[in-house]
Biotite code that builds the C-alpha atoms (Angstrom):
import biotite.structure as struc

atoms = struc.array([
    struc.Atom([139.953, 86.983, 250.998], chain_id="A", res_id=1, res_name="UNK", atom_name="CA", element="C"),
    struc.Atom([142.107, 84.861, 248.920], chain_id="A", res_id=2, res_name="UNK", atom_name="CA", element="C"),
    struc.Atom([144.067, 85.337, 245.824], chain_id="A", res_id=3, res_name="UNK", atom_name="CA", element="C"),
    struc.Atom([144.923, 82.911, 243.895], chain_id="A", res_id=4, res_name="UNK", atom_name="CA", element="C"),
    struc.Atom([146.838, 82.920, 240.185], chain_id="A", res_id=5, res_name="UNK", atom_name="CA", element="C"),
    struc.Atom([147.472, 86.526, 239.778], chain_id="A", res_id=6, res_name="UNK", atom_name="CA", element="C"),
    struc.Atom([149.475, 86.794, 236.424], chain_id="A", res_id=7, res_name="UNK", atom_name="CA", element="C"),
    struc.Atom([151.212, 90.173, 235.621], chain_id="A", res_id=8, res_name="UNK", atom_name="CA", element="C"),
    struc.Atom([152.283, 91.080, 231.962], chain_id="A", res_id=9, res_name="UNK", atom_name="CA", element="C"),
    struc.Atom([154.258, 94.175, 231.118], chain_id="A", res_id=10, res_name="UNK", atom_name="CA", element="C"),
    struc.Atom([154.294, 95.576, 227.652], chain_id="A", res_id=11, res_name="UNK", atom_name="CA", element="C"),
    struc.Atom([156.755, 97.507, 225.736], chain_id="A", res_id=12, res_name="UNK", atom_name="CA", element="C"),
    struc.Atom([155.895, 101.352, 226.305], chain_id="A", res_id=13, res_name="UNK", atom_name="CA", element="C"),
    struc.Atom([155.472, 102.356, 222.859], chain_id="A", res_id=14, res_name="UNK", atom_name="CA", element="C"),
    struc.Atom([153.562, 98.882, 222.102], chain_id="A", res_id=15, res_name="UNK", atom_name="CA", element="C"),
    struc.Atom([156.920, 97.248, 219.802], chain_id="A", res_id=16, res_name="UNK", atom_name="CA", element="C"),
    struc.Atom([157.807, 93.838, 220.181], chain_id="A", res_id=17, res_name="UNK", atom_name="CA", element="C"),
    struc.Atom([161.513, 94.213, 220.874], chain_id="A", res_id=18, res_name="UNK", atom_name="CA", element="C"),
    struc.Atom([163.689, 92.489, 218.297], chain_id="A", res_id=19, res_name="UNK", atom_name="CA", element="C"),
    struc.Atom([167.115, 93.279, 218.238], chain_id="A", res_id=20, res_name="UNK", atom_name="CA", element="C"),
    struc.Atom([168.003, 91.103, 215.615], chain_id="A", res_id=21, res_name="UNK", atom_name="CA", element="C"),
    struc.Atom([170.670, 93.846, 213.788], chain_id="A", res_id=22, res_name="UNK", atom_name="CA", element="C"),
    struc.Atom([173.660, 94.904, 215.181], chain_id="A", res_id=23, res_name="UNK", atom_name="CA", element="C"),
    struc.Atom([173.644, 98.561, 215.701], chain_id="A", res_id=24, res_name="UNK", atom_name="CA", element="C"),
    struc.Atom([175.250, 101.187, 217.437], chain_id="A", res_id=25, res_name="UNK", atom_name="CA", element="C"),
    struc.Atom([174.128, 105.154, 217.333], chain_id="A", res_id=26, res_name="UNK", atom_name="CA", element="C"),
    struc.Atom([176.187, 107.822, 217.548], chain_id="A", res_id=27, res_name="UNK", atom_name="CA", element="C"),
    struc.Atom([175.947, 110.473, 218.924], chain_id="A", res_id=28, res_name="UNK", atom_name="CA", element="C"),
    struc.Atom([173.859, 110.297, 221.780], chain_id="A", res_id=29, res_name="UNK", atom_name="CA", element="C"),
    struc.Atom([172.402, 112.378, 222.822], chain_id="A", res_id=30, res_name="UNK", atom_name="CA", element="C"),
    struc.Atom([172.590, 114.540, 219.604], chain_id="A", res_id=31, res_name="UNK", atom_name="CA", element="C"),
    struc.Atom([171.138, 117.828, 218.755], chain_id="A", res_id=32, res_name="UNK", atom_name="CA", element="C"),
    struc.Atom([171.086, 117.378, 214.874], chain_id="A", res_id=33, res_name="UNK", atom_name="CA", element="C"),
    struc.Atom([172.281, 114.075, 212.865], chain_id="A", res_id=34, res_name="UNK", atom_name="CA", element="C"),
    struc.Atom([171.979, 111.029, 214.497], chain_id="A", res_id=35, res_name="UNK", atom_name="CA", element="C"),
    struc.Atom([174.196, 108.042, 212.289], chain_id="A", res_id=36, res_name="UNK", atom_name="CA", element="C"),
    struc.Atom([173.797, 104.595, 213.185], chain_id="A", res_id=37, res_name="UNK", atom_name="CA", element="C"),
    struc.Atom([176.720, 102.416, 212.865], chain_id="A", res_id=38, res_name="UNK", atom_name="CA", element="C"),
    struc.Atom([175.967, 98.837, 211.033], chain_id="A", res_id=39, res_name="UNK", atom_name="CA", element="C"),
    struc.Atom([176.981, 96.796, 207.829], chain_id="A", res_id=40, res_name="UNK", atom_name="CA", element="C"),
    struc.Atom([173.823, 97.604, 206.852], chain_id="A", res_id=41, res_name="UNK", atom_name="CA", element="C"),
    struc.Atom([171.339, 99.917, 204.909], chain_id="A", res_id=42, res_name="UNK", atom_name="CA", element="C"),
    struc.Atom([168.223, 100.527, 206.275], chain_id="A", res_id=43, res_name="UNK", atom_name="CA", element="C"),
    struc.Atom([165.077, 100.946, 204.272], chain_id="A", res_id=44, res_name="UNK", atom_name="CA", element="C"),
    struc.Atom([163.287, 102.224, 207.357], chain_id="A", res_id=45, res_name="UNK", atom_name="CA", element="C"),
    struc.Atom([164.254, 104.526, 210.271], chain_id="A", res_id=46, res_name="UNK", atom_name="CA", element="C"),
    struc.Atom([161.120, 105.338, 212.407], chain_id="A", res_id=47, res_name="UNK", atom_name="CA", element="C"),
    struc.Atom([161.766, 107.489, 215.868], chain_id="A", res_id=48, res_name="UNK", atom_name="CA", element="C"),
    struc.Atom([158.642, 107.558, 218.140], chain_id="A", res_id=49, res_name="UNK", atom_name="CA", element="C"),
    struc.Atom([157.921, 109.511, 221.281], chain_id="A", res_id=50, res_name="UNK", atom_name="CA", element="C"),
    struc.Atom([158.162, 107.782, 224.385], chain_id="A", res_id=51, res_name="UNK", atom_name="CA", element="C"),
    struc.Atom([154.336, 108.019, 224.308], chain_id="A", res_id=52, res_name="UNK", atom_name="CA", element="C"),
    struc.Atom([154.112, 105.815, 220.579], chain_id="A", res_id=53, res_name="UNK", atom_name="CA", element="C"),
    struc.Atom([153.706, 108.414, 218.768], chain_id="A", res_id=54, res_name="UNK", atom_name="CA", element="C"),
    struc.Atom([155.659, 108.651, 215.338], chain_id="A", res_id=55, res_name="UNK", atom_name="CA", element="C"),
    struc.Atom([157.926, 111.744, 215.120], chain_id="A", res_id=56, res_name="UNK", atom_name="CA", element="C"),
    struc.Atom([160.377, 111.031, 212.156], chain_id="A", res_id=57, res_name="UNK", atom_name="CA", element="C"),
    struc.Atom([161.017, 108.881, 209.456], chain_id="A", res_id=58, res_name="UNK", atom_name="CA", element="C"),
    struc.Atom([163.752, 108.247, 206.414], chain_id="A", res_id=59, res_name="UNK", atom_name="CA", element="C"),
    struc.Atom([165.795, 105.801, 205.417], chain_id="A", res_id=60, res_name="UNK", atom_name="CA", element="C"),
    struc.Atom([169.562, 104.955, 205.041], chain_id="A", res_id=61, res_name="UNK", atom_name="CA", element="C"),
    struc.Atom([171.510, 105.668, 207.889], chain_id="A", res_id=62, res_name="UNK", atom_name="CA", element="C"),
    struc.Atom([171.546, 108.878, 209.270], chain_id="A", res_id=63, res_name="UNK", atom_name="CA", element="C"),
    struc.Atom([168.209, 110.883, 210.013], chain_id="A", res_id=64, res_name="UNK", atom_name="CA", element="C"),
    struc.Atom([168.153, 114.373, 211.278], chain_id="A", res_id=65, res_name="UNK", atom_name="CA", element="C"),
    struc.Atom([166.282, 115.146, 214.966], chain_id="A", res_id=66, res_name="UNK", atom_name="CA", element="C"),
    struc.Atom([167.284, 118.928, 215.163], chain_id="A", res_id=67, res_name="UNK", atom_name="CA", element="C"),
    struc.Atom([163.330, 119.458, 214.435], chain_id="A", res_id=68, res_name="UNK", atom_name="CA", element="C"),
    struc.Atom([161.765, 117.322, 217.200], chain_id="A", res_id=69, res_name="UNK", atom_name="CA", element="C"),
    struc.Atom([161.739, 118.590, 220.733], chain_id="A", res_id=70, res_name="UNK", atom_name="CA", element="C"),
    struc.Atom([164.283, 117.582, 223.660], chain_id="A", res_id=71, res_name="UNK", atom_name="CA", element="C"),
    struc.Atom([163.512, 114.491, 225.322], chain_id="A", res_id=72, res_name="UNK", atom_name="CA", element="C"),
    struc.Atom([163.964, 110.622, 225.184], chain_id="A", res_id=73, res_name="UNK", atom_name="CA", element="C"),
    struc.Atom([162.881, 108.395, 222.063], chain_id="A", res_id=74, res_name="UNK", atom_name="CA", element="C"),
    struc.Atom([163.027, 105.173, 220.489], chain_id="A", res_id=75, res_name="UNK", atom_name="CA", element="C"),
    struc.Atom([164.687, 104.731, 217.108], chain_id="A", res_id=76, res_name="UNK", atom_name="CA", element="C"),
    struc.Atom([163.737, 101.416, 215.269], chain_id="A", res_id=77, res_name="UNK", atom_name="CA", element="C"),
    struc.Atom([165.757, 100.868, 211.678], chain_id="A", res_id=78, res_name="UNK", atom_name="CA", element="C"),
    struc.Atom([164.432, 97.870, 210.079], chain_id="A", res_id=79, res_name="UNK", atom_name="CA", element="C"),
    struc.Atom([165.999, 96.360, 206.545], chain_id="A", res_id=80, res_name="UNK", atom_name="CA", element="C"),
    struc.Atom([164.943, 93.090, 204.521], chain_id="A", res_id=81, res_name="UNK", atom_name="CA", element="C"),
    struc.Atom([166.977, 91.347, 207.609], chain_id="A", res_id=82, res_name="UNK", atom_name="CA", element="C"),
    struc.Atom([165.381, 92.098, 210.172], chain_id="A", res_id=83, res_name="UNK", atom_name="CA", element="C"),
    struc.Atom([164.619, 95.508, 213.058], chain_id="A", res_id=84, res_name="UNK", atom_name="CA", element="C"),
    struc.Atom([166.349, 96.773, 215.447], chain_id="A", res_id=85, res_name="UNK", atom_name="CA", element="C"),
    struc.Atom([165.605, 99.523, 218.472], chain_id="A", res_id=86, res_name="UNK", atom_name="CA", element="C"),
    struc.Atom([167.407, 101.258, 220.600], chain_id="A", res_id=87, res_name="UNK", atom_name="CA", element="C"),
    struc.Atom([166.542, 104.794, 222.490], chain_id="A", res_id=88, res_name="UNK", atom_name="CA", element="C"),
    struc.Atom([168.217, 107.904, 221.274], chain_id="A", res_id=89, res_name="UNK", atom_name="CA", element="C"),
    struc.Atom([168.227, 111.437, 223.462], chain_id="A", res_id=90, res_name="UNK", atom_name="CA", element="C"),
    struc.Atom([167.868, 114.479, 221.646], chain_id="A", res_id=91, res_name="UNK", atom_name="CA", element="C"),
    struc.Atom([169.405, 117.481, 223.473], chain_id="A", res_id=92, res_name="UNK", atom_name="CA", element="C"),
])
């Protein structure tokens, strides 16, 4: 038996290319309510998705409100005419 050019590719878990082209920081995490994210800029976008892909909130600006999802682990991605960002957030 012989293997020969075995190529392995991992994808990101909630299938998003990861750019990270904004500078952002979120605070606080984990949160229970408000989550604000810290940048120079306005967001026309903020998506959170389960660590699963699905799509659990969305709004815009920069602050959206998670007290209605359940605890757990997610992935916030803000995205502006500049580019999108992603980082995970922890709701508690």
């Amino acid at each position: 038996l012989y293997i020969d050019d075995i190529r392995v590719e991992m994808e990101d878990p909630v299938g998003l290319v990861e750019q990270d082209l904004l500078n952002i920081s979120v605070y606080p995490n984990p949160s229970s309510g408000m989550i604000h994210i810290n940048s120079e800029e306005n967001f026309e976008e903020i998506l959170v998705y389960s660590i699963d892909g699905q799509l659990v909130l969305s709004g815009t600006g920069n602050s959206i409100d998670i007290s209605t999802i359940e605890n757990g682990r997610y992935i916030l991605v803000a995205k502006n005419k500049n580019g999108t960002s992603q980082t995970q957030v922890i709701k508690n």
